[in-house]
C-alpha positions in Angstrom: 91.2 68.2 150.3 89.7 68.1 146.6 91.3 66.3 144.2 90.8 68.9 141.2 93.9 70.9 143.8 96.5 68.3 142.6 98.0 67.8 139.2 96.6 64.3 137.7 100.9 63.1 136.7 102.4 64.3 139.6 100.1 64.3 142.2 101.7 67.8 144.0 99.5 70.5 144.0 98.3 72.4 140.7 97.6 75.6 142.1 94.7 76.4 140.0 92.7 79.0 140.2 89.1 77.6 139.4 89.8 74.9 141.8 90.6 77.4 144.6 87.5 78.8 144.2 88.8 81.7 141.8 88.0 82.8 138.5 89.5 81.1 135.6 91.1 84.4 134.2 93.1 84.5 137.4 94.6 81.4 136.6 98.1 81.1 135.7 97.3 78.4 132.8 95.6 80.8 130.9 98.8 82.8 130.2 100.6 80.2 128.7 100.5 78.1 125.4 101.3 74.2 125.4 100.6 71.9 122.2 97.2 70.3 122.5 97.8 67.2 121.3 100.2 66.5 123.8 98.1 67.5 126.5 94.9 65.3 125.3 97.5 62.3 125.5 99.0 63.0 129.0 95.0 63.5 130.3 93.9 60.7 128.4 94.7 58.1 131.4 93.3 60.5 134.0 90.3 59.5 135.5 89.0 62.7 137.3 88.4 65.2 134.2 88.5 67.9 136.3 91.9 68.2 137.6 94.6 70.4 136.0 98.4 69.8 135.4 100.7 71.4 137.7 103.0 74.2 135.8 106.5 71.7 136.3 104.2 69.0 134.2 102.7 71.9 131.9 106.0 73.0 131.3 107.6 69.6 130.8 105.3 68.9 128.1 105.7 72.1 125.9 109.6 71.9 126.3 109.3 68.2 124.6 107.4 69.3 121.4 108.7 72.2 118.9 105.0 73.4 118.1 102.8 75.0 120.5 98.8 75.3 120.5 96.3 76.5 122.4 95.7 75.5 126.2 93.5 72.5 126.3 91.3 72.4 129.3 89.6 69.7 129.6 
């Protein structure tokens, strides 16, 4: 299995679209907003770039801050 299908925190699977070999825009990141900042800091220990956080991490992260930005993929 390809690492990109697992979230980078949590290690369960991320279900993202791009990784199961569908089109970003199907993606169910690309509905929601999360503050940058604080996902550049929860990636920034993440060795494999390419591997998205799961939607119970996502989630966690945005309920934590007040502000939201936009989606950062990195």
């Amino acid at each position: 299995m390809s690492s990109e299908k697992y979230c980078p925190t949590c290690n369960k699977e991320n279900h993202c679209a791009v990784a199961n070999n569908s089109t970003p825009s199907e993606c169910w990141c690309m509905n929601v907003e999360v503050p940058r900042e604080e996902i550049k800091a929860k990636l920034a220990s993440v060795k494999n770039v390419h591997q998205c956080l799961c939607r119970t991490c996502l989630t966690a992260t945005e309920a934590s801050t007040n502000k939201k930005g936009l989606f950062y993929h990195a």
